[in-house]
Structures are given as structure tokens and as C-alpha cells.
TORFIRO-194548 format. One record per residue (C-alpha): x, y, z; chain. Coordinates in Angstrom, 1 decimal, decimal comma. Layout:
<pts>
@X X; Y Y; Z Z; c A
...
</pts>
This chain:
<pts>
@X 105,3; Y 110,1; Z 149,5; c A
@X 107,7; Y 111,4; Z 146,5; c A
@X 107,9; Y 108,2; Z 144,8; c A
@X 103,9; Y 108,4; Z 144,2; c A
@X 104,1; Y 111,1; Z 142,3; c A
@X 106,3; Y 109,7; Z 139,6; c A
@X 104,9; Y 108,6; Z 136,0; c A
@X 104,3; Y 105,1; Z 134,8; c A
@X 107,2; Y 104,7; Z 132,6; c A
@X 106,1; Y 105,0; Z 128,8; c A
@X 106,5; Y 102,2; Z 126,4; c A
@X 109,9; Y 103,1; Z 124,0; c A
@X 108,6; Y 101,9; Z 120,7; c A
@X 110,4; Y 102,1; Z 117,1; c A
@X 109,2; Y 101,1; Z 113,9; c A
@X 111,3; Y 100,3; Z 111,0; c A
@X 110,1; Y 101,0; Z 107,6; c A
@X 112,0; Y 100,0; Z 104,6; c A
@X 111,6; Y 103,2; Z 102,7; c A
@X 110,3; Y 106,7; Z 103,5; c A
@X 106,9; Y 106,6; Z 103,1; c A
@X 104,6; Y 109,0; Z 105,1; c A
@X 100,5; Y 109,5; Z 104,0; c A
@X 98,0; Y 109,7; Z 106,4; c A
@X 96,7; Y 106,2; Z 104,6; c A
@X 99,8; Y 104,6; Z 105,6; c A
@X 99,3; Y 102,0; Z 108,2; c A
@X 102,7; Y 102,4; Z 110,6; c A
@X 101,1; Y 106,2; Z 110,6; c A
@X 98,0; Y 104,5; Z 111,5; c A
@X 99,2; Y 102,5; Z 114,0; c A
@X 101,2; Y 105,2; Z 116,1; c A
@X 98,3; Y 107,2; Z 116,2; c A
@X 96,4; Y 104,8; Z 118,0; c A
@X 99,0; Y 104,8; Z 121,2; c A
@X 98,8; Y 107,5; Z 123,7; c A
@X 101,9; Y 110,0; Z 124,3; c A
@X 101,1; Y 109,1; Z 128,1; c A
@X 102,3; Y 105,4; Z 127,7; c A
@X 103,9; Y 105,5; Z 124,3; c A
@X 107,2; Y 107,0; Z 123,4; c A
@X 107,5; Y 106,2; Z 119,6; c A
@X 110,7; Y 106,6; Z 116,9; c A
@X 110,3; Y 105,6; Z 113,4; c A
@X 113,0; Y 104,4; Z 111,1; c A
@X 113,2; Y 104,7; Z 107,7; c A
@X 116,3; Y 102,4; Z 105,8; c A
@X 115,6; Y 104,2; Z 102,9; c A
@X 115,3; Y 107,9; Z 101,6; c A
@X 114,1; Y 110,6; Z 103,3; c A
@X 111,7; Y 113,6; Z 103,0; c A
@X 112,5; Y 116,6; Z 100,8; c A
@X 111,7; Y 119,8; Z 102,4; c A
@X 107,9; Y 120,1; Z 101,7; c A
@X 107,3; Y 116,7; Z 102,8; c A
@X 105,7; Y 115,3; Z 105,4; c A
@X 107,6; Y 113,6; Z 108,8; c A
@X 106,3; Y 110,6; Z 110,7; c A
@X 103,7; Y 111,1; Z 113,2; c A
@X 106,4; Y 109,5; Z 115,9; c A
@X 108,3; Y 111,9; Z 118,4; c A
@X 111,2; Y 111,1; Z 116,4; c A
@X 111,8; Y 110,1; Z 112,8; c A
@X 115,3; Y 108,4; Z 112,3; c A
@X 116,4; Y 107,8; Z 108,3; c A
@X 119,3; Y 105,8; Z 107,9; c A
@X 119,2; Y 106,4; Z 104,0; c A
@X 121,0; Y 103,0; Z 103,3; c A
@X 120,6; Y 102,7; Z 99,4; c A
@X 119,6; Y 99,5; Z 97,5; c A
@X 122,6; Y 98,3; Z 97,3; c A
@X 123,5; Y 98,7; Z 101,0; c A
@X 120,7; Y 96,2; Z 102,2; c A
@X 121,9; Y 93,3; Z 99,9; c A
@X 124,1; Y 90,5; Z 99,9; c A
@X 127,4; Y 90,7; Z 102,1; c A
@X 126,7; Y 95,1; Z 102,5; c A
@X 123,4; Y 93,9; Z 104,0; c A
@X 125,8; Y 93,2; Z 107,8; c A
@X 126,9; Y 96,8; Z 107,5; c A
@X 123,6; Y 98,2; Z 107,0; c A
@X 122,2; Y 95,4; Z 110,3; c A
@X 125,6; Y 96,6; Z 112,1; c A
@X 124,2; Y 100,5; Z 112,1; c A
@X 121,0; Y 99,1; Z 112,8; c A
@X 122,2; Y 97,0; Z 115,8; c A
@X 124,4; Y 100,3; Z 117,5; c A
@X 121,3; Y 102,7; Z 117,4; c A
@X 118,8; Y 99,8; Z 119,1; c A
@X 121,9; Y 99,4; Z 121,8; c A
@X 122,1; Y 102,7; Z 122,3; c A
@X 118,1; Y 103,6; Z 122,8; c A
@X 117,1; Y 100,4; Z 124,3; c A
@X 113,7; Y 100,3; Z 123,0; c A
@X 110,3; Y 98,1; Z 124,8; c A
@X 109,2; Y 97,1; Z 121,5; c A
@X 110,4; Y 96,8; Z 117,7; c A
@X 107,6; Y 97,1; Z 114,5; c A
@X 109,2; Y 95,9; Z 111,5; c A
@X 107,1; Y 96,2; Z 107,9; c A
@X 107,7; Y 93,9; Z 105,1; c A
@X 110,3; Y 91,4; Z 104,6; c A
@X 113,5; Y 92,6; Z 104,9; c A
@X 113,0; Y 94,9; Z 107,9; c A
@X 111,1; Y 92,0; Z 109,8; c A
@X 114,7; Y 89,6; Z 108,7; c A
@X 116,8; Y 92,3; Z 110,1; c A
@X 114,6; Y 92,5; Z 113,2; c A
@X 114,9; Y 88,8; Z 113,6; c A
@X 118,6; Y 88,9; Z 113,3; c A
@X 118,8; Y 91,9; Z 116,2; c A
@X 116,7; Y 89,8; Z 118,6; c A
@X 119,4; Y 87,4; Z 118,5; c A
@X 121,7; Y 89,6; Z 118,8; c A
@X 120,4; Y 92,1; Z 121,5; c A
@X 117,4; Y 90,2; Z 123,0; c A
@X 114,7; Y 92,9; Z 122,3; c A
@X 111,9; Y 92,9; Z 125,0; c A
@X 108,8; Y 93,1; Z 122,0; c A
@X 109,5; Y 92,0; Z 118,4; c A
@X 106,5; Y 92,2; Z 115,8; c A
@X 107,1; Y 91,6; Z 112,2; c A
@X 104,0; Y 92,8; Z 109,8; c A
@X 103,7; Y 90,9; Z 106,7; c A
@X 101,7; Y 92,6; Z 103,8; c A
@X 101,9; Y 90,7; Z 101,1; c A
@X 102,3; Y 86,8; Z 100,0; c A
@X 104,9; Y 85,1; Z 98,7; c A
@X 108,1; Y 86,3; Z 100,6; c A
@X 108,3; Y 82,9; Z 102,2; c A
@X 108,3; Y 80,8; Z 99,1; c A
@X 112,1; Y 80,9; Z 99,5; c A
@X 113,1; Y 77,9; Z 101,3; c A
@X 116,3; Y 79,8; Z 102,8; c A
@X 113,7; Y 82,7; Z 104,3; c A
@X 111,8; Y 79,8; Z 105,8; c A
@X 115,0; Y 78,5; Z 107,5; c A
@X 115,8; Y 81,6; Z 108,5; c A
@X 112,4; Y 82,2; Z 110,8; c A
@X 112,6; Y 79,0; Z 112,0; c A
@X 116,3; Y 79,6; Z 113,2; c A
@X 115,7; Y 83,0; Z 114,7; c A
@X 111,9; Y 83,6; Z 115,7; c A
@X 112,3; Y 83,4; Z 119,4; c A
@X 109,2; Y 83,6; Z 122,1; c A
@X 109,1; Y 86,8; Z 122,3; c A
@X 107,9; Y 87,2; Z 118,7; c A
@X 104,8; Y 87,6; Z 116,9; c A
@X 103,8; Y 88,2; Z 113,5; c A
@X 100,9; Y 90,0; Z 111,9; c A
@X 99,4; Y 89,4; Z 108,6; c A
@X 97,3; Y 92,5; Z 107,0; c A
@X 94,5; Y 90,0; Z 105,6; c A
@X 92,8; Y 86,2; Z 106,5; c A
@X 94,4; Y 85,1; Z 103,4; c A
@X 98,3; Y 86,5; Z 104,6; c A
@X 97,9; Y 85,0; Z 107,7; c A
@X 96,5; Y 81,7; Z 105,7; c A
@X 100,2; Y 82,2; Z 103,9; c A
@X 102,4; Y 82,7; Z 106,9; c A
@X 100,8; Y 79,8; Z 109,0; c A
@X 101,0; Y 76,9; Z 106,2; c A
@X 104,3; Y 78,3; Z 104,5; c A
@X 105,9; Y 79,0; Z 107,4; c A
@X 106,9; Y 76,4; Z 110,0; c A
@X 107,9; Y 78,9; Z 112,9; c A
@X 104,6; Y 80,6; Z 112,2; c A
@X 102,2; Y 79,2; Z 114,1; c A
@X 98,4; Y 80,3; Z 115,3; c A
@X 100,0; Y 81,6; Z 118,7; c A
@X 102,6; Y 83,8; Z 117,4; c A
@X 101,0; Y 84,5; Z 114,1; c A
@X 97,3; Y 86,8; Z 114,0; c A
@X 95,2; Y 88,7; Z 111,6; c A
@X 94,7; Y 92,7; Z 111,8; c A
@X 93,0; Y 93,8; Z 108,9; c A
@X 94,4; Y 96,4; Z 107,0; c A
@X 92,2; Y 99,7; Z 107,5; c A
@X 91,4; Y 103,0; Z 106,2; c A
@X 89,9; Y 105,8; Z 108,0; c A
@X 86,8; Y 106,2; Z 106,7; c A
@X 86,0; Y 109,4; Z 108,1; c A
@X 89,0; Y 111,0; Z 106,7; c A
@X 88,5; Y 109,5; Z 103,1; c A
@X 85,0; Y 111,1; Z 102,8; c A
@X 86,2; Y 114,2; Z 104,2; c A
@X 89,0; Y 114,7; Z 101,5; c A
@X 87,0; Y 113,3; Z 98,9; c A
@X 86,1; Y 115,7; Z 95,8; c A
@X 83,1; Y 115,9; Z 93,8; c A
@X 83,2; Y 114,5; Z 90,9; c A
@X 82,4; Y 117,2; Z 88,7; c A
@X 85,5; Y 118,8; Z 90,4; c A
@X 87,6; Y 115,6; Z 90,5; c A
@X 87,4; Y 114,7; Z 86,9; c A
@X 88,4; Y 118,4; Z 86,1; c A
@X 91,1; Y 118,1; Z 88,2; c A
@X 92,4; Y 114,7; Z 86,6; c A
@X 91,5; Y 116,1; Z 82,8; c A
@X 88,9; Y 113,8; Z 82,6; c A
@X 85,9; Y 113,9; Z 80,3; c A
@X 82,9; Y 115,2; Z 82,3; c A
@X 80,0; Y 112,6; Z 80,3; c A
@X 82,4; Y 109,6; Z 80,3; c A
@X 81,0; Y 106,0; Z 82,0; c A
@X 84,8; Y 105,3; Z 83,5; c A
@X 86,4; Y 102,4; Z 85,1; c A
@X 88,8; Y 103,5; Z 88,0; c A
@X 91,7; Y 102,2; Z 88,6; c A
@X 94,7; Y 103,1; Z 91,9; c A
@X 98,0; Y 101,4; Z 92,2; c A
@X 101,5; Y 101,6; Z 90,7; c A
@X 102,4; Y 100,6; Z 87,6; c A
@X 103,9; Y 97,5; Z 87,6; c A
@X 103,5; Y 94,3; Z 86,5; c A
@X 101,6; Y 92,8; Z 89,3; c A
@X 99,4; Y 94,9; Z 89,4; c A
@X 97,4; Y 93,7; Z 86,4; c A
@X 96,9; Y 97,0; Z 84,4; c A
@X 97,5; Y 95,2; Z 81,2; c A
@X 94,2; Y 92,9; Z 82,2; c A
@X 92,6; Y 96,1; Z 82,1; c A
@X 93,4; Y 97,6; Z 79,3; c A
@X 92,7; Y 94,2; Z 77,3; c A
@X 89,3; Y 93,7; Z 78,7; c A
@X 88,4; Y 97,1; Z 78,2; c A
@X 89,5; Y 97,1; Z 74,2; c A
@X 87,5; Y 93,9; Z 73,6; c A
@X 84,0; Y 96,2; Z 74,7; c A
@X 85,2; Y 99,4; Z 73,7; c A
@X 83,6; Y 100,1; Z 70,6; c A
@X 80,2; Y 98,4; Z 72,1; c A
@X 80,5; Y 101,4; Z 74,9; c A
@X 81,6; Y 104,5; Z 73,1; c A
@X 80,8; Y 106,4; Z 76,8; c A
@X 83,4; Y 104,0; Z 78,7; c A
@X 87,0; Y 105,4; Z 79,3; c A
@X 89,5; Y 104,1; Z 81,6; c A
@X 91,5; Y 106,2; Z 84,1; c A
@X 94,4; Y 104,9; Z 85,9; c A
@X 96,4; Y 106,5; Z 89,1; c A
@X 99,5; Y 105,5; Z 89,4; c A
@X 103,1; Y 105,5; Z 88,1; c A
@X 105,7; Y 103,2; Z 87,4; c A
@X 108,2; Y 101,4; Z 85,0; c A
@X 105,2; Y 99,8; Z 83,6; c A
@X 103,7; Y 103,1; Z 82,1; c A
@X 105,8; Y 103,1; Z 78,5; c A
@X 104,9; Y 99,2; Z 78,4; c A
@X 101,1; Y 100,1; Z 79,3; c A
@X 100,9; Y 103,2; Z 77,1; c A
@X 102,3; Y 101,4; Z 74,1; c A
@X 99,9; Y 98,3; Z 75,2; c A
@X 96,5; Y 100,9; Z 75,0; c A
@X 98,1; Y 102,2; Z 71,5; c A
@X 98,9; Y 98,5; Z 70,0; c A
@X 94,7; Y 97,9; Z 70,6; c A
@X 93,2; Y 101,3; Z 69,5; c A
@X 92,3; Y 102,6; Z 73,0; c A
@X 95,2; Y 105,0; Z 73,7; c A
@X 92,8; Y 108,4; Z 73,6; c A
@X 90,7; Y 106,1; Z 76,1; c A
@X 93,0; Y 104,9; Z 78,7; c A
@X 94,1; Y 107,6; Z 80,7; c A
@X 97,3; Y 107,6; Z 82,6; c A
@X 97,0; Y 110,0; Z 85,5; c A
@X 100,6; Y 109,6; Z 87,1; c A
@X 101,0; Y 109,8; Z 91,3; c A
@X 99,1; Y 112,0; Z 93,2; c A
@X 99,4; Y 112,6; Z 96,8; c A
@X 96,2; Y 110,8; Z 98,8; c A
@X 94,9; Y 109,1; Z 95,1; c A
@X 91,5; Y 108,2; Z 97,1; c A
@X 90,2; Y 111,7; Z 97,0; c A
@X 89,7; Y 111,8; Z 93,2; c A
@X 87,4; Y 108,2; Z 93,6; c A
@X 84,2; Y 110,3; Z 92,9; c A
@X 85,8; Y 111,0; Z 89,4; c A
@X 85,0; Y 107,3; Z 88,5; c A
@X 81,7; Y 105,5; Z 87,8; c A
@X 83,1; Y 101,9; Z 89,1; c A
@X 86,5; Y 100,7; Z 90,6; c A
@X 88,8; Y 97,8; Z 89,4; c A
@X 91,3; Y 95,8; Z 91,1; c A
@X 92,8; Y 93,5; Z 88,5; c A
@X 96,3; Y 92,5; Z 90,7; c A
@X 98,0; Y 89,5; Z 90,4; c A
@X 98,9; Y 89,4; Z 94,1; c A
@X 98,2; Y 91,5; Z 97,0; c A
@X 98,4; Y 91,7; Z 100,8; c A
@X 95,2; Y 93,7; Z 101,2; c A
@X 95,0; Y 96,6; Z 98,7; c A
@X 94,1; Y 99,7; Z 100,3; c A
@X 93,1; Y 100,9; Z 96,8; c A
@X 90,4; Y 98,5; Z 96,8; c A
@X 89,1; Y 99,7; Z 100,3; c A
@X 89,5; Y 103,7; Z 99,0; c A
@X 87,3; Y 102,6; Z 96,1; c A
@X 84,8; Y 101,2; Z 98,4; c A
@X 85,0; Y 104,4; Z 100,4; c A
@X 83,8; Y 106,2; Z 97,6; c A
@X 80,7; Y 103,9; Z 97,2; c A
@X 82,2; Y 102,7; Z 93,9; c A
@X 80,7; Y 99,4; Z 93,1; c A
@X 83,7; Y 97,7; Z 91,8; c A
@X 85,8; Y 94,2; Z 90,7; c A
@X 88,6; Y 92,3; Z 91,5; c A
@X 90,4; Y 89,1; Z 90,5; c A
@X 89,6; Y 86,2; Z 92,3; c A
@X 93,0; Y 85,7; Z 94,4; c A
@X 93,4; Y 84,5; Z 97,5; c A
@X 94,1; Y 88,1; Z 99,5; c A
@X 91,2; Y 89,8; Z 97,7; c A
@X 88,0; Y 86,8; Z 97,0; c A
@X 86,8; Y 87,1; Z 100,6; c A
@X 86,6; Y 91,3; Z 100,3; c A
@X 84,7; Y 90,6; Z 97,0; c A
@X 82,3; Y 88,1; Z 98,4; c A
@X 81,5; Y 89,9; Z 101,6; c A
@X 81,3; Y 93,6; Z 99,9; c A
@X 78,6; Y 92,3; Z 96,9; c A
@X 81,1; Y 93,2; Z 94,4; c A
@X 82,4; Y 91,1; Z 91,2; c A
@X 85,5; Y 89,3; Z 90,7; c A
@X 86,9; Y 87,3; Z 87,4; c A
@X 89,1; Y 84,5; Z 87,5; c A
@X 92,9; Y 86,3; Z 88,0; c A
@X 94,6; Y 87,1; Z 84,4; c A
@X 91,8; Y 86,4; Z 82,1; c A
@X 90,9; Y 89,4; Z 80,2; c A
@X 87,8; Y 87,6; Z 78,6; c A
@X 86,2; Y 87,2; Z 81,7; c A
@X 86,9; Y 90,9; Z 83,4; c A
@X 85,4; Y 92,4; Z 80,2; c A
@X 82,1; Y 90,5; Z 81,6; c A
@X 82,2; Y 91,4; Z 84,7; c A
@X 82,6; Y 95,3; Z 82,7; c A
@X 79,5; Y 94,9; Z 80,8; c A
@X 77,7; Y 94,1; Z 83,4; c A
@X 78,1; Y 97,2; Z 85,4; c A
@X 77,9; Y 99,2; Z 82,4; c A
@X 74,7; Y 97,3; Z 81,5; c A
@X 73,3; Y 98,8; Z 85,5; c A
@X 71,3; Y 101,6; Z 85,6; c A
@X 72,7; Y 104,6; Z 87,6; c A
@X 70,3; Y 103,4; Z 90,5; c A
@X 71,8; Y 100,1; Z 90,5; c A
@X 75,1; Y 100,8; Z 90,5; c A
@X 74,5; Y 103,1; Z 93,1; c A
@X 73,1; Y 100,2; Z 95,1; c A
@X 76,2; Y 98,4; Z 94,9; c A
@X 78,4; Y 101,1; Z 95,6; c A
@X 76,2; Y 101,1; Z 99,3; c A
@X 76,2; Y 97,8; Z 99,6; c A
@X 80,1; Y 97,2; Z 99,5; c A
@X 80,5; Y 100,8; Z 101,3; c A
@X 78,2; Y 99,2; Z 104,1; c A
@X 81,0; Y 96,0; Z 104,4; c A
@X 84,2; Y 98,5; Z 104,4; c A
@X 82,5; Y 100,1; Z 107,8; c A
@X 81,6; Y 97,1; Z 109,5; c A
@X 84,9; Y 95,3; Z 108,5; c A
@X 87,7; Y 97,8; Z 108,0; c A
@X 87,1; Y 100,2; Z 110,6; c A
@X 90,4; Y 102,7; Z 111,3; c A
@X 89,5; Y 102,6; Z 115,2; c A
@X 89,1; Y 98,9; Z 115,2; c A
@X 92,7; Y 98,9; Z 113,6; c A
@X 94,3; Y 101,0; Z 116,0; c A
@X 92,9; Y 99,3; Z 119,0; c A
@X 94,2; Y 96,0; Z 118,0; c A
@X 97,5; Y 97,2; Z 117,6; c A
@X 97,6; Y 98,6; Z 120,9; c A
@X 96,1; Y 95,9; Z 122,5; c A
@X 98,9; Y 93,7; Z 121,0; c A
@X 101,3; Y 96,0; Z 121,7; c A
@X 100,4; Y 96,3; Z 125,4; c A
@X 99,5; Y 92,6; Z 125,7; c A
@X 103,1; Y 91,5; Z 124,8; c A
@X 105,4; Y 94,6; Z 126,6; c A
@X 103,1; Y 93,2; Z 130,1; c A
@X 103,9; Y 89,6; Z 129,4; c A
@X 107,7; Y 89,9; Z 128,6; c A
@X 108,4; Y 93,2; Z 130,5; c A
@X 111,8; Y 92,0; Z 131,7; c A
@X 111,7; Y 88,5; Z 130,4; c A
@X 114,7; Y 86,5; Z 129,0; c A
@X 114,0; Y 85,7; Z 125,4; c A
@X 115,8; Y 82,3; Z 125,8; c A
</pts>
């Protein structure tokens, strides 16, 4: 019969991003490449910027940027911005909705009462967007059944559950943030090469450091621990990646204690984890995180490395063998320094296996995808045609 010979119908997915944003390392990327164009027909939205012409598009059939500006997504202007956001979700009628990061995951909330979308999932990477009591009264107005959220580490998820009361351990699950391993030693460059590339010295003992620089990231931790055992390691240097409107602060920080010709501040590069090989050991000093990435790239690079001891980052530590220091103490991080730079090349090499060894068994990119997808399929089965009420 004719009708046997039609196709399933695919899955119309969109994900909403708050800003452009496209690197093979980021996760929405990571995500869509684990659904197959035979069930999947994916859209990504971006409410912020867009890509100049020799960068990259979404891996999604169909990239959509709504180049709102900052402005445009606050206060009263935020209803125009939803508005726009409503008419295209009328007009595609999409299966499922992917929201990243607090505000996109409030706007979704605010279409599924509006529209009644089939599939709503709201990712959370990072804590602390729910100490607000007027965001918690918001979830627990609008999060409907058809809702679940995702938290990109134990200790998110930890967050969202006992912050949040419409949170819950049936709407509310772990996925790890990932990175693709394979990938990340594919790209990565020797280090000879790498420190080259970067301008670094070639005989230096340095401490490695990937994220922007801003304030919670915890650069100036660094640069204070460091300066308190610089002149007992002449060899040790510091190399950060990363840019930011902390970088005048920083550099004027590094000057202030007599390290500035030590501390180098390498800017943004496109895929930071393929220089890893330039450093000798990899530190993660944040404040707060979700699940740093950076942290995982280091690993990838069998770095052995340290963190602070907060809540998103302690268990990676723990399980990986590597060192952590009590968050914001300076005193204490230049310990945990010395005692890496105190290892033999052999030991630290050990380390560097052991927490490479965690990274694969815990953080696997295919692991990642296939959760996704098995969420993602789970819930378009269960409320295929369901009324949210």
C-alpha cells in the first residue's frame, strides 16, 4: 500500500541559545550531533549576535539569530523580545524546545504557557541563578508537566533540587557536561610547537590556566599564589588563555607583586584546549562554576592539575587524583603549587594519567550524546500529542 511507504515523521527540534556561540566544544553543538537527520529536524536560535563572515554556523539544518541586544532582553523590552520569540514557535510548531542558561530557559517557560509546547527542556550550567526568590516563583508558577530540567554537573542538579521547589528528582536529572576526547587529542599540538605558538619560553615549569577573565574566575588567586613561590621557582611562569574586562585589573595585579614578565596573558584563541601541551600543570582557581570544560580540556591533555574546593568542581578533583585548595585562599593554592613543582617529571606524568584515565570513564562525548537523545526521545513518545494542562 502507498501509505507504507511514507517516512516516520522527524522530531522538529529548536534550541535557543542566548548568544552566538558556535565551537565544536560547545555542548548545544554537541548535543545536535548526537540525533540522527532520519528522526531529527533541528533549528537553532541565537537571541544574541551573529557570525561574521569567516565564522562558523550551527551544526542544525537551520540557524535562526534574532540579534536582540542587551537591552532588548531586559526589564519591560524583555515582552518584545518573548513576543518575536512567541510568533516564530507559532509559526514552525516545533516537537521539542532546548533552552541554555537562565534567561532562555525563563523565556521558554513563559512560551509553554503561552503556546503549550509538546517537549520543554531547560539546561542549567551554572549555580546560583535561582538564589533570587522572584526566579524561584517564577518556576514554580510556570514549569508545567511537560518540563524537565537538566543540570551539567551532580552538584547543579544538587542546586536546582534544594533551591528550587518546582525542581524536583522527576523533572530534574544530571548529564554531565562532556568533551570529545577524541577530537581534543587530535587537535592538540606539541608542546614544543604550542609554546612557540603562544610565545612562551621553551625551558619554563608553567601553570596553565583557560577561561575568561573575569572576576569569578579566580585569576587573581593565581597570580597571588604564584608571587608568594616565585622567587623559590625561578623556572615557574604562568600562562593564562582567556580575555576579558578583568585583564587591565589582572595585568596591573601581576605588575603591583613583581611577576608581570612571569604571568602571561595570552588573549582568546579559537579551540584554547589545543595549546594544553604548552603547560606543565593545569589550574582551575573559579569561584563558581557549572562544570568547567577547561578543567576537562586540561585533563585531556594529561595535565595533572588543581582546583578550588567548590561544590561543582570537589567531586572532579577527588575522583581524577588531582589537588584542590580551599576556594579564595591564595596561601593554600601556592601549596598545592609547590607540590607539583616539587614532582619529578615521572610523577607528574603519573598524575596527568591518572586524572586522564577519570575524564574517559566519566566524561565520555558519546555517553553525552546518547543521554540527550534518549531524553529527548523518551519525552516527545510520552507527550506526543498530550495536553500540558
Amino acid at each position: 500500500m502507498a501509505g507504507e511507504n511514507l517516512m516516520p515523521k522527524r522530531i522538529k527540534l529548536l534550541q535557543i541559545q542566548l548568544r552566538y556561540n558556535v565551537a565544536a566544544s560547545d555542548l548545544a553543538e554537541q548535543i545536535l550531533l548526537g540525533l540522527p537527520a532520519s528522526g531529527f529536524s533541528t533549528t537553532t536560535a541565537f537571541l544574541r549576535g551573529k557570525p561574521q563572515a569567516d565564522e562558523p554556523e550551527s551544526a542544525a539544518e537551520r540557524s535562526v539569530y534574532f540579534d536582540f541586544s542587551p537591552g532588548q532582553l531586559k526589564g519591560l523590552r524583555r515582552w518584545l523580545a518573548l513576543w518575536q520569540l512567541l510568533k516564530h514557535c507559532r509559526q514552525e510548531q516545533y516537537d521539542v524546545i532546548i533552552a541554555h542558561r537562565f534567561k532562555p530557559m525563563s523565556m521558554l517557560m513563559w512560551l509553554n504557557r503561552f503556546m503549550k509546547v509538546p517537549v520543554c527542556i531547560g539546561i542549567q550550567h551554572g549555580i546560583g541563578d535561582y538564589d533570587r526568590f522572584w526566579r524561584r516563583l517564577e518556576a514554580a508558577a510556570l514549569v508545567r508537566p511537560n518540563w524537565r530540567t537538566v543540570g551539567v554537573s551532580r552538584a547543579v542538579e544538587a542546586y536546582l533540587v534544594s533551591k528550587v521547589g518546582a525542581f524536583n528528582a522527576n523533572n530534574t536529572h544530571c548529564i554531565n557536561n562532556a568533551i570529545d576526547i577524541e577530537r581534543a587529542e587530535r587537535i592538540q599540538i606539541d608542546r614544543e610547537t604550542a609554546r612557540e605558538q603562544l610565545g612562551l619560553p621553551a625551558d619554563a615549569l608553567i601553570a596553565g590556566c583557560i577561561g575568561r577573565l573575569v572576576p569569578v574566575k579566580g585569576h587573581n588567586v593565581l597570580i597571588k599564589a604564584f608571587a608568594s613561590i616565585a622567587e623559590s621557582y625561578p623556572q615557574a611562569q604562568v600562562a593564562i588563555i582567556g580575555g576579558g574586562r578583568s585583564h587591565a585589573e589582572l595585568s596591573e595585579l601581576a605588575s603591583s607583586l613583581g611577576v608581570a614578565e612571569k604571568v602571561h596573558f595570552l588573549g582568546t584563541r579559537v579551540d584554547a584546549m589545543q595549546y594544553v601541551k604548552a603547560f606543565d600543570l593545569f589550574v582551575m582557581p573559579s569561584y563558581s562554576e557549572g562544570l568547567p570544560l577547561s578543567l576537562l580540556e586540561g585533563l585531556s591533555g594529561r595535565l595533572p592539575a588543581i582546583g578550588s574546593d567548590i561544590d561543582s568542581l570537589k567531586p572532579i578533583l577527588e575522583d581524577s587524583g588531582s589537588l584542590q585548595f580551599r576556594v579564595g585562599d591564595h596561601n593554600e593554592l601556592a601549596a598545592r603549587l609547590e607540590e607539583i613543582l616539587n614532582m619529578s617529571p615521572e610523577q607528574r606524568q603519573s598524575m596527568g594519567e591518572t586524572g586522564y584515565g577519570y575524564l574517559c570513564r566519566a566524561h565520555s562525548i558519546d555517553d553525552f550524546r546518547s543521554n540527550y537523545r534518549q531524553l529527548i526521545s523518551d519525552m516527545a513518545r510520552s507527550f506526543a500529542g498530550a495536553s500540558n494542562e
